[in-house]
C-alpha positions as CSV (number, residue, x, y, z in Angstrom):
1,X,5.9,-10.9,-4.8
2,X,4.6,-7.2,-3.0
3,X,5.5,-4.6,-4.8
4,X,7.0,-1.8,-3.0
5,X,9.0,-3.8,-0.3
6,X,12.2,-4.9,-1.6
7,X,14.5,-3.8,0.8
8,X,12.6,-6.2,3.6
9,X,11.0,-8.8,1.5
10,X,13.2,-9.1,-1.1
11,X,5.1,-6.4,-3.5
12,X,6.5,-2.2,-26.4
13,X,5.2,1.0,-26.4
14,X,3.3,0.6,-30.1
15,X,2.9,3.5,-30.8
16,X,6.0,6.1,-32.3
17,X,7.8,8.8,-30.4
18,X,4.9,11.4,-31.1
19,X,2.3,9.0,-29.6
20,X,4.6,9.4,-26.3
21,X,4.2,12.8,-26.3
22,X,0.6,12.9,-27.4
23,X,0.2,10.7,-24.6
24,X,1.8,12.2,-21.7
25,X,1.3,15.9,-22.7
26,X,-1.8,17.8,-23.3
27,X,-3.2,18.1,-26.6
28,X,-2.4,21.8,-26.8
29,X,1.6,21.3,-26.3
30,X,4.3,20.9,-28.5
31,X,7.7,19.1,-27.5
32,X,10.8,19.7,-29.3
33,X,12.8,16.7,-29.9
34,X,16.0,16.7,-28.4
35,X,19.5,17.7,-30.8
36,X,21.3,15.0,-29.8
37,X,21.4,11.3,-28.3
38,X,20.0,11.4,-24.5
39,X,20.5,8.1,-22.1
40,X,18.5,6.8,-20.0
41,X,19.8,4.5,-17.1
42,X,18.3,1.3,-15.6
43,X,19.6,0.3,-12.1
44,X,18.1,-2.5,-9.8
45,X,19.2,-5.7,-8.2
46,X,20.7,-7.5,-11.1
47,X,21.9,-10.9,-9.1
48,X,21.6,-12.8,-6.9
49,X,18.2,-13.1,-4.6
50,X,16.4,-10.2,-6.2
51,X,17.4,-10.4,-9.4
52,X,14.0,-10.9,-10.5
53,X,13.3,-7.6,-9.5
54,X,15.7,-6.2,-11.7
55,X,14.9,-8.1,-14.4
56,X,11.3,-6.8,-14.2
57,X,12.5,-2.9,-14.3
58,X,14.8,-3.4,-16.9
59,X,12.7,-5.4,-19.2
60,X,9.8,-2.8,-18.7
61,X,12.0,0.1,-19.0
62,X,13.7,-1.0,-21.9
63,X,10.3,-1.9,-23.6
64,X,9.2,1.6,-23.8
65,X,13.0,3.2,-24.5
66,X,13.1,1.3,-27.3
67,X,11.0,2.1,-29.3
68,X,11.7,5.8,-29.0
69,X,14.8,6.6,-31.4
70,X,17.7,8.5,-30.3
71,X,17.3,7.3,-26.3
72,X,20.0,5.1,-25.1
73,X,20.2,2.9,-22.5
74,X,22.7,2.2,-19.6
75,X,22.0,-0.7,-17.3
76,X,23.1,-0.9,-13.6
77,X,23.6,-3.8,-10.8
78,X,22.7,-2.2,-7.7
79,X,23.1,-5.4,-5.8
80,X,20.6,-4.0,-3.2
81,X,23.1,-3.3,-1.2
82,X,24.8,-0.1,0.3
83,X,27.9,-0.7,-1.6
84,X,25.9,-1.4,-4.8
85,X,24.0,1.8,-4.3
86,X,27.2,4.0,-4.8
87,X,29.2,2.2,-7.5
88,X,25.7,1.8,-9.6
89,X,25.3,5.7,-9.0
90,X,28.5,6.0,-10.1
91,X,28.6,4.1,-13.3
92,X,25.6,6.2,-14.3
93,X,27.4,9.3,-13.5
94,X,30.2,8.2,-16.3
95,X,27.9,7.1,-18.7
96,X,26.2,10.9,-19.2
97,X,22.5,10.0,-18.2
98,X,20.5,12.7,-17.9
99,X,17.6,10.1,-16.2
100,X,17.9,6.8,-14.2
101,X,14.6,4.7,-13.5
102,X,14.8,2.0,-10.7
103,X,16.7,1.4,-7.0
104,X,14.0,-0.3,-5.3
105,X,16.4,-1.2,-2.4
106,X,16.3,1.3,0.4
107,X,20.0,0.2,1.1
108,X,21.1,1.3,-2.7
109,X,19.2,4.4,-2.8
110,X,20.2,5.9,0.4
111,X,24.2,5.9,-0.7
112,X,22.6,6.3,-4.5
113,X,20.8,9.5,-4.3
114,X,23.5,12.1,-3.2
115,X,25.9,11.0,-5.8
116,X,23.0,11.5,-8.6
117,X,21.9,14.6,-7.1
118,X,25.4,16.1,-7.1
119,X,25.9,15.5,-10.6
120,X,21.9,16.7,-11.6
121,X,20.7,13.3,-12.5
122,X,17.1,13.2,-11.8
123,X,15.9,9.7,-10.5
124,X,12.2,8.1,-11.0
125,X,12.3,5.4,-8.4
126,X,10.7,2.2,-8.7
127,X,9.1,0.2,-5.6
128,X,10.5,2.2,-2.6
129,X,8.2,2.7,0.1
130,X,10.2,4.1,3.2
131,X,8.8,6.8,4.4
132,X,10.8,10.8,4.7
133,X,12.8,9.9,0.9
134,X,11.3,12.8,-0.6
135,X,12.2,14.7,2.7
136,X,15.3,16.1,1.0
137,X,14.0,17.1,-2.5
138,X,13.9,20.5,-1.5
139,X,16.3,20.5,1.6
140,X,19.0,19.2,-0.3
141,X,17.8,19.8,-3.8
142,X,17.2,15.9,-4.9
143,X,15.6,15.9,-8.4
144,X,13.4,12.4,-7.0
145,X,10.3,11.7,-8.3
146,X,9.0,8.4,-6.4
147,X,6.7,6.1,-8.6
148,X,5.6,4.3,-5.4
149,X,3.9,4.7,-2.3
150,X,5.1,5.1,1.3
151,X,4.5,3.0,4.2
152,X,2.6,5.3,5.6
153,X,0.0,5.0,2.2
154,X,-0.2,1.0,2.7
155,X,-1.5,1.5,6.3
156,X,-4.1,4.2,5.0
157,X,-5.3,2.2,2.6
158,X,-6.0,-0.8,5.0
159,X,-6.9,0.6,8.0
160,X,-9.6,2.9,6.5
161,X,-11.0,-0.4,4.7
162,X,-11.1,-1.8,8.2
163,X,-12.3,0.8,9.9
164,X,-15.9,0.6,8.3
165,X,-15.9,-3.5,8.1
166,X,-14.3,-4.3,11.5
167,X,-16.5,-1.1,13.9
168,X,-18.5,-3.9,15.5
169,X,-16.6,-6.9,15.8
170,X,-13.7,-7.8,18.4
171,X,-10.4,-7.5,16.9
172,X,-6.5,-8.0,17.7
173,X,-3.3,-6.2,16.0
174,X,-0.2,-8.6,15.9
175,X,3.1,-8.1,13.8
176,X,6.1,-10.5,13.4
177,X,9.0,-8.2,14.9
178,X,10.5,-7.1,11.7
179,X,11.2,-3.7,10.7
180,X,8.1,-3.9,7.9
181,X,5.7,-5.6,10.6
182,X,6.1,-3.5,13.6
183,X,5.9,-0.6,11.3
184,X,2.9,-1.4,9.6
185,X,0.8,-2.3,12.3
186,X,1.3,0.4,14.5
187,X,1.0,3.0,11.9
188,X,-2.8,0.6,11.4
189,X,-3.1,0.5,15.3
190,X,-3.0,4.5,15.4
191,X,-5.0,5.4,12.5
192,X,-7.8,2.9,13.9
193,X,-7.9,4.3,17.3
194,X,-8.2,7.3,15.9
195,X,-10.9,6.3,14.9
196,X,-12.3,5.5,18.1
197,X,-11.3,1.8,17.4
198,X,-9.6,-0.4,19.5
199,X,-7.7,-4.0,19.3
200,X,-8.6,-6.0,22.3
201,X,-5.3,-8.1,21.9
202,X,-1.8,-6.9,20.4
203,X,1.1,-8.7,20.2
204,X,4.6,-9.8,18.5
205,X,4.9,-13.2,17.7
206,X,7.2,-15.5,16.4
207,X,7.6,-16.0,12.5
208,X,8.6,-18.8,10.1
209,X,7.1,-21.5,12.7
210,X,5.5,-24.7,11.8
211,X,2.7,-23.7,14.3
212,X,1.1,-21.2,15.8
213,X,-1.8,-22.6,17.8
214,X,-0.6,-21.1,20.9
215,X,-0.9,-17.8,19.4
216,X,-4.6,-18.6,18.0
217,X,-5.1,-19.6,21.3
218,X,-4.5,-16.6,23.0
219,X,-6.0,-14.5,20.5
220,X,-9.5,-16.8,21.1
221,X,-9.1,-16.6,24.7
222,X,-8.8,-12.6,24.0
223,X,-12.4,-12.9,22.2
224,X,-11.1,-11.7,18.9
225,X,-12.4,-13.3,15.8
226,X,-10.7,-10.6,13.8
227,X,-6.4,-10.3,13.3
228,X,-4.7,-7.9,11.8
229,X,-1.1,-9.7,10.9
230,X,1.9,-7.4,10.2
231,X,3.8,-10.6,8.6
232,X,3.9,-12.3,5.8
233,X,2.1,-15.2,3.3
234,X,4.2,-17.9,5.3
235,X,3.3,-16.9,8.8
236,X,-0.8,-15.5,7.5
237,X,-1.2,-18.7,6.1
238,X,-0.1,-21.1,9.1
239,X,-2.1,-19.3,11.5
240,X,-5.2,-19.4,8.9
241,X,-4.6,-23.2,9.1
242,X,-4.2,-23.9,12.6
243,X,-7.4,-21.7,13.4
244,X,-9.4,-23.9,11.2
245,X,-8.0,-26.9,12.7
246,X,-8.7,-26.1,16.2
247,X,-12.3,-24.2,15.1
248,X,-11.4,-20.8,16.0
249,X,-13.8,-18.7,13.7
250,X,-10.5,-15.9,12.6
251,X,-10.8,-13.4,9.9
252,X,-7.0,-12.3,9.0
253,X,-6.2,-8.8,7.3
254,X,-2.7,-7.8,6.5
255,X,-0.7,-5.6,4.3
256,X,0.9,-6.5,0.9
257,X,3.6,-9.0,2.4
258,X,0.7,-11.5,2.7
259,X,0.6,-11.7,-1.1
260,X,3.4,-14.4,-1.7
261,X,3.9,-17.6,-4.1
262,X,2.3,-20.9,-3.2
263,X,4.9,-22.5,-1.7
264,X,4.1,-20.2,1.1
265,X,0.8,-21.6,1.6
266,X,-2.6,-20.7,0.5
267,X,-4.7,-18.0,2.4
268,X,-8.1,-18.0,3.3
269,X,-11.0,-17.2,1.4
270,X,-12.5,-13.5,3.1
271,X,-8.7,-12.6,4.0
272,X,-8.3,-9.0,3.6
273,X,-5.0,-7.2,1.8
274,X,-3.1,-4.3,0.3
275,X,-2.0,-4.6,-3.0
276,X,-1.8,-3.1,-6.2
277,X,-4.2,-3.1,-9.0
278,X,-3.8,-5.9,-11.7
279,X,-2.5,-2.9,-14.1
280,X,-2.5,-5.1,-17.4
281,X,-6.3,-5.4,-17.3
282,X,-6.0,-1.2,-18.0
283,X,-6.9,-0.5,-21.4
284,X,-3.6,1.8,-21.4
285,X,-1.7,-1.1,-20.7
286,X,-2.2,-2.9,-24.6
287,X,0.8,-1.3,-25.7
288,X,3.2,-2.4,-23.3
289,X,1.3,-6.0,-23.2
290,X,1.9,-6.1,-26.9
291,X,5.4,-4.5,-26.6
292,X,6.0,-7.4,-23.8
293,X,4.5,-10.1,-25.8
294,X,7.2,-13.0,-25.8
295,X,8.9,-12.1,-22.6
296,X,8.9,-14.5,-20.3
297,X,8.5,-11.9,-17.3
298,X,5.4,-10.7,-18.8
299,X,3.5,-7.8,-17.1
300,X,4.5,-9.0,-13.9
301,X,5.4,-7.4,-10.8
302,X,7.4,-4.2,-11.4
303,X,7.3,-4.1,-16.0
304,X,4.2,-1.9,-16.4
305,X,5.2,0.7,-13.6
306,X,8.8,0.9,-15.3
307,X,7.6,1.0,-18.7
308,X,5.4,3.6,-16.9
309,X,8.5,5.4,-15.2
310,X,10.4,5.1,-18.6
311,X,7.6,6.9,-20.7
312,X,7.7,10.0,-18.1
313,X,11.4,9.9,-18.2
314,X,11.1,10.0,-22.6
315,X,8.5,13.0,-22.1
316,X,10.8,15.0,-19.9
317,X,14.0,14.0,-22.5
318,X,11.4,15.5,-25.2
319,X,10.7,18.7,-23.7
320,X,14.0,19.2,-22.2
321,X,16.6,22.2,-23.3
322,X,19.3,21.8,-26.1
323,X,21.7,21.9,-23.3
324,X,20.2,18.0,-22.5
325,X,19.8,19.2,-19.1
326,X,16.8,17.0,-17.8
327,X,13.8,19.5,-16.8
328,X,13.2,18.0,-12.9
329,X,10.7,20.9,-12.1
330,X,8.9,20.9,-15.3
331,X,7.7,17.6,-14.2
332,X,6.4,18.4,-11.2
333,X,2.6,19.6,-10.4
334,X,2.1,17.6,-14.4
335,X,-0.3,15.1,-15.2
336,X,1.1,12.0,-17.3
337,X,-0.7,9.5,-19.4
338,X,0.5,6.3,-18.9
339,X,0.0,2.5,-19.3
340,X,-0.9,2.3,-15.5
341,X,-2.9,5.1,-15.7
342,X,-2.7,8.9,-15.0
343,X,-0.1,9.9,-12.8
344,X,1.0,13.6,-10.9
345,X,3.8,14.1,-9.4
346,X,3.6,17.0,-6.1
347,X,6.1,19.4,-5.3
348,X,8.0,17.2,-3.3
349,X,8.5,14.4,-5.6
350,X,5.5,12.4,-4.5
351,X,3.1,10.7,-6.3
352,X,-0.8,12.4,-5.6
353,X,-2.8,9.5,-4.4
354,X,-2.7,6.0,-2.9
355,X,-1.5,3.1,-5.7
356,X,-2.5,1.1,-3.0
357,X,-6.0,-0.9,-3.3
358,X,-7.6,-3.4,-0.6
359,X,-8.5,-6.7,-1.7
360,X,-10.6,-9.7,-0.2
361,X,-9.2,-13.7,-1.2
362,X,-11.7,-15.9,-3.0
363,X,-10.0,-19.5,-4.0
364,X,-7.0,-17.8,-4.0
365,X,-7.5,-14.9,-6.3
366,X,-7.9,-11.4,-5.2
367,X,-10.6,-9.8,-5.6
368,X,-11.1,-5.7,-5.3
369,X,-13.3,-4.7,-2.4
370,X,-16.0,-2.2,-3.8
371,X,-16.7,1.2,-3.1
372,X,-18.5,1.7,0.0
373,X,-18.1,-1.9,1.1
């Protein structure tokens, strides 16, 4: 499963408290510990069809939490829903968090945010990549701190790959109608013309079918032996097949949606896609690994960027006042150790840089494009 797309696809810490703040704070400082019990809340989608996502936040959050003394924990169903969004927000309200790590779901976050702002809960969201979220941190004074990328950092990531690898071959831009397709290849379409680069074939096809030659078809007839797919495994995977079958030489790129479990079908060796790094090869990642040793989620999908979320969350607890009051713009413009790596957070709530790498398929694994490739 993509990280980062859960509202339209749904891509133990060893060490003791002062090894947190060693970590995640320059040698130089000291952190006070806080006078009294702090609480930290964990919301995603608990049931139902994304529960797994949850399960994945919680069970890295909690990780890291606890093994820190004196940090509690409160646990939220969002439901990834609208409804959700608001009465998870409000349990956490009741509760006395001073943190919450999670809401994935652009549905739960959007009736989320304004009830945690109003009552100065800062938020660390997990996974959510629509774009203008951060928009209000200043506007409307949103303590938000997104531990994701945008949209808009998906399609950079791809289309500059493409734009060195694809400058002299004939290629075609095609998306699946949904909001996540459409999206994402326009935002590739304009960044590669740009570029002085230009599809000679777009269109929006039909997902979920059986077949696709007709589509292959067209896009042969159009002279393009390259496709850039905004879709998904299913759909990547069917037209990958039905080119073969017909021998149509077709070299699919896509974003992170074309990253899916096998029963969506197995993509082509040479396909090109957005993704995130395999994190729990980091060497920052052993203590979570070995904190997460047992667990039947593993280090999969969203644990090591919430045990990540949760060790900024216990760094800002650490240095806060004696009021509690978490220290939202202390956090910004700061550079964290963590076990994905180092991470800064801009003035607006951003991450600095692109999580997102590009990745070619060989027998079915992915494998990171180099440098300069």
């Amino acid at each position: 499963m993509a990280l980062g797309i859960a509202s339209t696809r749904i891509g133990a810490f060893a060490a003791a408290s002062t090894a947190i703040a060693i970590c995640l704070a320059c040698a130089t400082q000291t952190v006070a510990q806080p006078a009294q019990q702090s609480r930290i809340g964990i919301v995603g989608p608990m049931s139902d069809y994304f529960s797994i996502i949850g399960d994945q936040i919680r069970s890295g959050a909690a990780a890291a939490i606890n093994e820190r003394e004196g940090v509690a924990i409160s646990v939220a169903d969002d439901e990834c829903s609208a409804e959700g969004g608001a009465n998870s927000a409000r349990e956490m309200v009741e509760a006395g968090v001073s943190v919450v790590i999670g809401y994935p779901c652009i549905e739960a976050f959007d009736t989320a945010m304004p009830i945690l702002a109003e009552a100065g809960i800062t938020l660390i969201a997990i996974g959510t990549q629509a774009e203008g979220i951060t928009a209000h941190t200043k506007a409307k004074s949103w303590p938000l701190l997104r531990l994701a990328p945008s949209n808009t950092q998906e399609a950079e990531a791809i289309a500059g790959y493409l734009a060195g690898v694809w400058r002299s071959v004939n290629f075609a831009i095609i998306d699946d109608g949904t909001l996540y397709g459409r999206q994402l290849a326009e935002a590739v379409r304009f960044q590669l013309e740009e570029d002085n680069l230009r599809p000679v074939f777009t269109d929006t096809y039909r997902p979920q079918m059986e077949n696709q030659v007709g589509l292959v078809r067209r896009l042969n007839k159009a002279g393009a032996t390259h496709v850039f797919i905004g879709g998904d495994a299913f759909d990547a995977s069917v037209i990958s097949a039905n080119a073969e079958m017909i021998e149509v030489p077709l070299t699919i790129a896509g974003g992170s949606a074309l990253i899916g479990p096998p029963e969506d079908g197995k993509l082509a060796d040479n396909t090109i896609v957005t993704g995130f790094p395999d994190w729990s090869r980091k060497a920052e990642a052993l203590v979570a690994i070995q904190a997460m040793e047992g667990s039947p989620l593993g280090a999969d999908g969203y644990v090591l960027p919430a045990y990540a979320a949760a060790q900024i969350a216990i760094f800002g607890i650490d240095i806060s006042a004696d009021d509690g009051i978490f220290p939202y713009q202390r956090m910004l413009n700061r550079s964290f150790q963590t076990v994905i790596g180092p991470l800064r957070f801009r003035p607006d709530g951003e991450l600095e840089g692109n999580l997102f790498e590009v990745f070619t398929i060989f027998n079915g694994r992915m494998e990171p494009v180099e440098a300069g490739q």
